[in-house]
N, CA, C and O of each residue as an XYZ file, in Angstrom:
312
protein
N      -2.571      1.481      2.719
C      -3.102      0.430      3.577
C      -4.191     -0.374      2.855
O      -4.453     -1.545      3.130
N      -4.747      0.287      1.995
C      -6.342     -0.367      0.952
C      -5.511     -1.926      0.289
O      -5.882     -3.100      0.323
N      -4.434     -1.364     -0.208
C      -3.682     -2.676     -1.071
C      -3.179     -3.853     -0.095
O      -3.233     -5.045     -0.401
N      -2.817     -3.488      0.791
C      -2.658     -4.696      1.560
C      -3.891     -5.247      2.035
O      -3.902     -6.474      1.940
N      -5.407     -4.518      2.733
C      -6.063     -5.336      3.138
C      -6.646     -6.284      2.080
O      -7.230     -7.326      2.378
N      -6.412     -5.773      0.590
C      -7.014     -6.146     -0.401
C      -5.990     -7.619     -0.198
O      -6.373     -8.454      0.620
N      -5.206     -7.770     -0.673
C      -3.942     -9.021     -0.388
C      -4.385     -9.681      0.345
O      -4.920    -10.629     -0.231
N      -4.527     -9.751      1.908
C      -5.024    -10.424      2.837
C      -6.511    -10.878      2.490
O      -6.482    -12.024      2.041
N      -7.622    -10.429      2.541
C      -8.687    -10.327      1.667
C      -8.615    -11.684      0.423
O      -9.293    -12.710      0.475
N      -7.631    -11.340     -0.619
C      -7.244    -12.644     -1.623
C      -6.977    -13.534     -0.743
O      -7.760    -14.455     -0.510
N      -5.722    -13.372     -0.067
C      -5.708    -14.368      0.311
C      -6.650    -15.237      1.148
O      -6.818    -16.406      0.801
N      -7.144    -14.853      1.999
C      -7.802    -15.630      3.143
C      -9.191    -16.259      1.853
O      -9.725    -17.368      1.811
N      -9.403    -15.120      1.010
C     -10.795    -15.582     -0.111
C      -9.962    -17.062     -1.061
O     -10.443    -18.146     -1.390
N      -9.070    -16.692     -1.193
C      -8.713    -17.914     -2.505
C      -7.984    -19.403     -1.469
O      -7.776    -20.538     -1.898
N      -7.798    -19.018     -0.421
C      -7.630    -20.247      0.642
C      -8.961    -20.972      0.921
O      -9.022    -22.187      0.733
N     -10.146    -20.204      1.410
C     -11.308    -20.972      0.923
C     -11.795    -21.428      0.152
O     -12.401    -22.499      0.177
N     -11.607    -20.573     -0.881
C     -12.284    -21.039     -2.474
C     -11.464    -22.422     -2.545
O     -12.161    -23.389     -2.852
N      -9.868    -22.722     -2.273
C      -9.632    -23.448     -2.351
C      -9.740    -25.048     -1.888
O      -9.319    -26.121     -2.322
N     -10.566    -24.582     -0.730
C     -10.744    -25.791      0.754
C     -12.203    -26.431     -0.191
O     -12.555    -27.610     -0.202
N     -12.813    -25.395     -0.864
C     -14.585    -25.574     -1.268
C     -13.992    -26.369     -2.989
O     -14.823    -27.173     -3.411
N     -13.458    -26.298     -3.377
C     -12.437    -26.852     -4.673
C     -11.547    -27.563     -4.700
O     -10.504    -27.093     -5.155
N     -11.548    -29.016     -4.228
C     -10.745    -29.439     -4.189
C     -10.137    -29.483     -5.156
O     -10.731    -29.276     -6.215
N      -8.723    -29.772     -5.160
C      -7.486    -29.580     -6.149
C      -7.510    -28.632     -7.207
O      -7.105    -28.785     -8.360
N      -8.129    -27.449     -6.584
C      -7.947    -26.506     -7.479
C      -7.010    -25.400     -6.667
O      -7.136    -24.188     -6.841
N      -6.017    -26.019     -5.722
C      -5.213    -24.526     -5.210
C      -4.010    -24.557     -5.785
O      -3.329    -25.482     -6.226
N      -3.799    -23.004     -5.687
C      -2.622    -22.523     -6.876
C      -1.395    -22.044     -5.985
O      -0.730    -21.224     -6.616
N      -0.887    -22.298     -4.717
C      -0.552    -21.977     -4.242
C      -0.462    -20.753     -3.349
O      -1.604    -20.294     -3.357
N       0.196    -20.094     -2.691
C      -0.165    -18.896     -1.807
C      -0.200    -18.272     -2.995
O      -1.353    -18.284     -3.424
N       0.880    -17.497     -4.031
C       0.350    -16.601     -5.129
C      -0.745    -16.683     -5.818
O      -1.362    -15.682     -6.184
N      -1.013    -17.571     -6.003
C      -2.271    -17.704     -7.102
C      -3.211    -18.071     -6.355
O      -4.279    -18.002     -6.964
N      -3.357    -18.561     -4.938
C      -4.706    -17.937     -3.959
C      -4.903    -16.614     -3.397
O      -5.760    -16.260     -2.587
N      -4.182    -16.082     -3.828
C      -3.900    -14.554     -3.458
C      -5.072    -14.462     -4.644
O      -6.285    -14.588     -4.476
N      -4.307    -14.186     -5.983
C      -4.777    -13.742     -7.301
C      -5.594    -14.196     -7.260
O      -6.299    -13.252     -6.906
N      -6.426    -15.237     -7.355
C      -7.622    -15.747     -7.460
C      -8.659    -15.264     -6.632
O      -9.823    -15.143     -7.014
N      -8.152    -14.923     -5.241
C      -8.989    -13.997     -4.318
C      -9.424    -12.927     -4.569
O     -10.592    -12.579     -4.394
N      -8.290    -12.083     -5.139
C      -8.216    -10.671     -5.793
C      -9.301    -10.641     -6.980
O     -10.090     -9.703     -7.096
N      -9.275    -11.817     -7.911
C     -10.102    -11.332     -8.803
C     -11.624    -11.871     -8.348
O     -12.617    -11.384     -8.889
N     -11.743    -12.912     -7.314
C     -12.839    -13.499     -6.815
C     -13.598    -12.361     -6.191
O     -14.824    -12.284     -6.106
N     -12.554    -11.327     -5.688
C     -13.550    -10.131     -5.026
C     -13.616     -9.449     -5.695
O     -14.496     -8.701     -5.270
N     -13.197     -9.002     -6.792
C     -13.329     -8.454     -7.892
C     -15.097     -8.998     -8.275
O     -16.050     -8.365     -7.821
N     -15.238     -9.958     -8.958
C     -16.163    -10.630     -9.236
C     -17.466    -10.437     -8.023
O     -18.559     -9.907     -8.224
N     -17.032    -10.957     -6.915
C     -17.925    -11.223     -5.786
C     -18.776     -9.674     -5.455
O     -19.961     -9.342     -5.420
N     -17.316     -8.895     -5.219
C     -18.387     -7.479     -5.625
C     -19.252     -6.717     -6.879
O     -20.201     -5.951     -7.048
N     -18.493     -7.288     -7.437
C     -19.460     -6.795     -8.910
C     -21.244     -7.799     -8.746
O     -22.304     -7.192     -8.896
N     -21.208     -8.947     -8.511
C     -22.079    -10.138     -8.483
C     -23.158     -9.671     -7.566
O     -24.348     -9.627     -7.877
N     -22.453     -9.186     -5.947
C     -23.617     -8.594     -5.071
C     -23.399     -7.364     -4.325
O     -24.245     -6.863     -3.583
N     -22.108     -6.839     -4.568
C     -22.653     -5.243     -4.069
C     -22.508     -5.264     -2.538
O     -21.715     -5.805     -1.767
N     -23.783     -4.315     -2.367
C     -24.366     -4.618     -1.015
C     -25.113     -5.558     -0.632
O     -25.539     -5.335      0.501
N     -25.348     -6.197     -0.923
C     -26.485     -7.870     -0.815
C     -26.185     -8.172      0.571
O     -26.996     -7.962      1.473
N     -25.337     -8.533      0.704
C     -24.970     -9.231      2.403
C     -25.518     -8.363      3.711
O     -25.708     -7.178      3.435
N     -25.691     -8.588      4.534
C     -26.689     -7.973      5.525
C     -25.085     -7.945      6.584
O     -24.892     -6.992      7.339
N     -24.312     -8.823      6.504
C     -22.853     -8.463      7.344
C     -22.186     -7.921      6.534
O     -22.181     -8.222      5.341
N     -21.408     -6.890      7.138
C     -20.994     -5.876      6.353
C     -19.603     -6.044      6.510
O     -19.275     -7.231      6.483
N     -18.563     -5.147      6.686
C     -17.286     -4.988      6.834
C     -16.308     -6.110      6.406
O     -16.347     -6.564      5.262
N     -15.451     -6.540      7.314
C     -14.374     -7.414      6.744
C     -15.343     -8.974      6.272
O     -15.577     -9.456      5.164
N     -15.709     -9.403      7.610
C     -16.397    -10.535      7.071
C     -17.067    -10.322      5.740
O     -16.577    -10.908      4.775
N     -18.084     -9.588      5.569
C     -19.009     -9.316      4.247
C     -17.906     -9.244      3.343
O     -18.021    -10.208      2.586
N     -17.086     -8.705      3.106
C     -15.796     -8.424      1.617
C     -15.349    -10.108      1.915
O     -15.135    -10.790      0.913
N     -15.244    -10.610      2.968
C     -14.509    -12.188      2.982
C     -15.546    -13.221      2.175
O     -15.261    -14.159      1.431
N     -16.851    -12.711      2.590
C     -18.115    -13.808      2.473
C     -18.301    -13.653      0.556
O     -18.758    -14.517     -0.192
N     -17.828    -12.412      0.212
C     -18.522    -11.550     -1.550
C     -17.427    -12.653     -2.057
O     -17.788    -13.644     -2.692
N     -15.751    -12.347     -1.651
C     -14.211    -12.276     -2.063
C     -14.558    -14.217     -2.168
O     -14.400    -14.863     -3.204
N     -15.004    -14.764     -0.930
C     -14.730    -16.489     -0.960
C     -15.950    -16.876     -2.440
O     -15.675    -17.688     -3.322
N     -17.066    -16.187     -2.386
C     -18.140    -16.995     -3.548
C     -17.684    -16.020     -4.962
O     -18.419    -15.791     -5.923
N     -16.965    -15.775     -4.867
C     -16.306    -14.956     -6.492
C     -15.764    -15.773     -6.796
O     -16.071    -16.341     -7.844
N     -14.505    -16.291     -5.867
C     -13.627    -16.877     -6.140
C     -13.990    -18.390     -6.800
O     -13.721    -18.859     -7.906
N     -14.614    -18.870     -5.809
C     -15.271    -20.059     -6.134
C     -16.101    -20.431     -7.565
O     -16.117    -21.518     -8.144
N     -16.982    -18.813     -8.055
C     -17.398    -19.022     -9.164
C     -15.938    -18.858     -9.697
O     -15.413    -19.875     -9.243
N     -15.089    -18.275    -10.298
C     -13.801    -17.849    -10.466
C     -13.247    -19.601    -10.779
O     -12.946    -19.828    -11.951
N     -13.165    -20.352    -10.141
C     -12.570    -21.902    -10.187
C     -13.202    -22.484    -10.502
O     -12.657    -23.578    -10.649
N     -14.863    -22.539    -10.945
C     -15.607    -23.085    -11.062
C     -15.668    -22.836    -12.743
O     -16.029    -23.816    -13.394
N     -15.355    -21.649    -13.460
C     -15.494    -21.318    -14.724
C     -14.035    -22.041    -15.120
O     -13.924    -22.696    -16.156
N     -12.854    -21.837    -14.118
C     -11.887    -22.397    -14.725
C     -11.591    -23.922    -14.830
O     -10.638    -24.341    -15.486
N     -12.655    -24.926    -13.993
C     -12.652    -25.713    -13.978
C     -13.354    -26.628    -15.280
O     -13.191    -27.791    -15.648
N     -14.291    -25.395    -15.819
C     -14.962    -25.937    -17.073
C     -13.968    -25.733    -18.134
O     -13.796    -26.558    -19.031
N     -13.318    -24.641    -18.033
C     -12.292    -24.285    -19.398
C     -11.276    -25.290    -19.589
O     -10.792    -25.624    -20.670
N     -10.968    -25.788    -18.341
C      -9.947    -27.301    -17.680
C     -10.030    -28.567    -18.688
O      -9.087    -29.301    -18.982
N     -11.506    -28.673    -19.203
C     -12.068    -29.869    -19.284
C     -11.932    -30.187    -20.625
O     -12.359    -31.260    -21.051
């Protein structure tokens, strides 16, 4: 069950990252992946930092990973 919420998680994270980025969405797969590694990132970045915890908090870490995540790839872009 961990791997799917993780999936959902990407996704719903790399659908924002994408809304906050314009023309940087990769479609449902690669807003998935980008989520995945955005929370990857987002948790490594703050941990416990967030004062909301549970799904939202992994959504809130998973959306500003991601975003840095598009934001590095947007420089490599250039």
């Amino acid at each position: 069950m961990g791997i799917l919420w993780m999936i959902i998680i990407g996704a719903v994270a790399g659908f924002l990252a994408g809304q906050v980025f314009r023309g940087y969405g990769f479609g449902f797969v690669g807003n998935v992946a980008v989520g995945i590694v955005g929370a990857l990132i987002g948790g490594f970045l703050f941990g416990n930092v967030f004062l909301v915890g549970g799904l939202v908090g992994q959504i809130i870490s998973a959306t500003v990973g991601a975003v840095i995540l598009l934001f590095v790839i947007s420089l490599v872009a250039r």
